[in-house]
N, C-alpha and C positions, 0 to 999 in steps of 0.2 A: 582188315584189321585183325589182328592174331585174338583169337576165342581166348585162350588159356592167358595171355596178358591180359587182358579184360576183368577175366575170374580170380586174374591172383590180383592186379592192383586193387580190384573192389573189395577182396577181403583185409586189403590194407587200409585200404576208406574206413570199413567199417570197424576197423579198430583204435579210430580215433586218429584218423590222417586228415586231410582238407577235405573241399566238397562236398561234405555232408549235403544230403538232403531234408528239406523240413516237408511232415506230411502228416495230415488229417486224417487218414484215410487208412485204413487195413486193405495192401497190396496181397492181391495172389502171386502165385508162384511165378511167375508170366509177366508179370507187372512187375516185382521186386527184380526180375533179373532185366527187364528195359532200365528200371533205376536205379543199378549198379554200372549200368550200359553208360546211362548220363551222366552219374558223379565221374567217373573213369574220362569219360570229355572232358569234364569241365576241369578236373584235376590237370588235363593234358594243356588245356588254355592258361591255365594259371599258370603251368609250368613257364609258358611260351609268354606271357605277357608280363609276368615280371622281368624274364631275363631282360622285356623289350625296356623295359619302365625304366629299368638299374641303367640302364646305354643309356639311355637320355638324364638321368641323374633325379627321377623321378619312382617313387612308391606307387605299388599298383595296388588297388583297393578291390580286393577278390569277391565278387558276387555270391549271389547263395541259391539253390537251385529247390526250387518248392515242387514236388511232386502234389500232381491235386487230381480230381478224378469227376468227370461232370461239369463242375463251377467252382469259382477260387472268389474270394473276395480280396482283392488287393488295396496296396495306399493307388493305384492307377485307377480302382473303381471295379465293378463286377463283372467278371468275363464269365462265358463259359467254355467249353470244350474246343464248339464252330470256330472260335476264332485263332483256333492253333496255339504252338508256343508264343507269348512276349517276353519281352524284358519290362519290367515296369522300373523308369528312372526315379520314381518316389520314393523307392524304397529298396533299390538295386536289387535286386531279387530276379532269374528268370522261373518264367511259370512255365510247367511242362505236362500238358496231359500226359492219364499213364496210357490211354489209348492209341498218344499220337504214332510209335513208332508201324501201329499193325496198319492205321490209317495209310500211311505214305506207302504202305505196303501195295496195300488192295485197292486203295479209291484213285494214286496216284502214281500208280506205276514208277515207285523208285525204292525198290527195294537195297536193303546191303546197308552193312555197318557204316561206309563212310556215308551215304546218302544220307542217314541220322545223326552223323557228328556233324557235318554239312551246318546242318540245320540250328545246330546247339551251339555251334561257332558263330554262325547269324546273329544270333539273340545276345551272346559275348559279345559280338562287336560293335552292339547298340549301347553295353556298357561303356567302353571304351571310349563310343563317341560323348556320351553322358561326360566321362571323365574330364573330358579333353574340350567339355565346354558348348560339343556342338548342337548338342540335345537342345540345353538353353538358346542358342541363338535362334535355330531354328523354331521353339515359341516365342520367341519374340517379334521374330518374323510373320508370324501367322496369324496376329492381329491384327495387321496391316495389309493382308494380301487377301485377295478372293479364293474362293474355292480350286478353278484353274491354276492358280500362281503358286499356291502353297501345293496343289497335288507334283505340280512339276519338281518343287523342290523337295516331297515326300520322294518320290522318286529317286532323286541323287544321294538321300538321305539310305535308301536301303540297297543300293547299289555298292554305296562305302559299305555300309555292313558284310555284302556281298566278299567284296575284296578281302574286308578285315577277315572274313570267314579262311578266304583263300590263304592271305599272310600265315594264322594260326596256323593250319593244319603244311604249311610247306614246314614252318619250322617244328613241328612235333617232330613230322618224319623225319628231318635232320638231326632232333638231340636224342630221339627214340624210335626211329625204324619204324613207325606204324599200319605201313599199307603195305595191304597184299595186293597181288594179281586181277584186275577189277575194280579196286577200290575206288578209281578217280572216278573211272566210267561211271559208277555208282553214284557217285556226289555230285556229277556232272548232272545227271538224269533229274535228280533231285532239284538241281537250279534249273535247270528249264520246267522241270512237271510244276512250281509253283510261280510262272511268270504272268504277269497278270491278260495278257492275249490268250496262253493256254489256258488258264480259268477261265475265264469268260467264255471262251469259245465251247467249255460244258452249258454254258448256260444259252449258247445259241445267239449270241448276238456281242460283238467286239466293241467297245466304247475308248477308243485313244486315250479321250481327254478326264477320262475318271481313272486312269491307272495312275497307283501310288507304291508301287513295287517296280516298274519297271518291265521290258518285255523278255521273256525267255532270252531271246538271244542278246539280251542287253548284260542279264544277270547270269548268263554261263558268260559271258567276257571276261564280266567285271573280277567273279571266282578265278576264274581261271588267272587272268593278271599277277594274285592277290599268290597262289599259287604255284603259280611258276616262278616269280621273282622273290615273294619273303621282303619284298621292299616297301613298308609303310609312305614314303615317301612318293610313292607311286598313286598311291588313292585319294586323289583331290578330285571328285566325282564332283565337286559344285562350281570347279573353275574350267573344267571338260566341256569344249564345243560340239564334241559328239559324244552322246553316251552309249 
């Protein structure tokens, strides 16, 4: 992704464009430019998700991106750092440590601009599913199933994320050129380094039946899918025989 697009839409941002970020916190130098890094995503998602909303004769309701540093107290309840970026549906909001991007760096071998928008289109597409109902069905669902049942449909549940991730960023590049030389690679990396067999496999022992993200090679598919085609009509991950 083009450095100097980045640095000129963020100075658009911050003269009163969308995106904004809300934050607690005095960002360093380092920090402030990861969070000019994120509005500049998220600006690129909203561009891409309402064109998608108007084709279906539908208003999109643009999220708000909280920069936090350490611990956030959300309407979802108290996170901290460990637990990466969310979306919390309470309050449509996603949370984004300002530590995360150097993390994905160093601890997860996925370095590069797309591998970070990757990630920031993820948490987008937990909105969307919110929007679109499926957030809801899904707790409704999980008062009625065990631990097993509902981790398999937490699964399908960020698999779709996964895709929506991919949809977003094919159509950026279509209405704004976004990627350079590398960039998939990069985002690619990114969806395998967070798949729940390659986490665990840091911690020395694999557990099938406890993954609620899906498996590396489940969740480079499913991007990639979401990616190559730009077809939302494609990501029905919870009627998929194989994921």
């Amino acid at each position: 992704m083009s450095v100097k697009r980045i640095l000129d839409q963020a100075a658009v941002l911050e003269g009163g464009g969308r995106a904004g970020a809300q934050a607690d916190i005095e960002l360093d130098p380092a920090e402030e430019e990861r969070g000019q890094f994120a509005r500049v995503v998220l600006a690129d998602t909203e561009d891409v998700w309402n064109a998608i909303f108007a084709e279906q004769g539908r208003k999109y309701r643009e999220p708000t991106l909280v920069l936090f540093s350490g611990q956030v107290d959300s309407a979802c309840g108290f996170a901290q750092s460990a637990s990466g970026p969310f979306y919390c549906p309470a309050d449509q909001k996603l949370y984004l440590d300002t530590t995360f991007f150097k993390q994905l760096d160093e601890q997860l071998g996925a370095p590069g601009d797309l591998a970070c928008a990757y990630v920031i289109a993820h948490e987008v597409g937990h909105h969307i599913q919110n929007l679109m109902g499926t957030t809801d069905r899904l707790d409704r669902a999980r008062r009625a199933l065990g631990p097993a049942e509902y981790n398999e449909l937490s699964v399908r549940l960020e698999l779709q994320a996964d895709f929506l991730a991919g949809v977003a960023l094919h159509h950026a590049q279509r209405m704004k050129d976004i990627l350079e030389p590398g960039d998939v690679e990069d985002a690619l990396r990114a969806a395998a380094a967070i798949g729940d067999d390659t986490l665990q496999k840091r911690g020395g022992r694999v557990v099938p039946e406890s993954f609620t993200h899906g498996t590396s090679e489940q969740r480079l598919r499913w991007f990639r899918l979401g990616l190559t085609t730009g077809d939302v009509t494609q990501g029905d991950t919870f009627s998929a025989d194989q994921l």
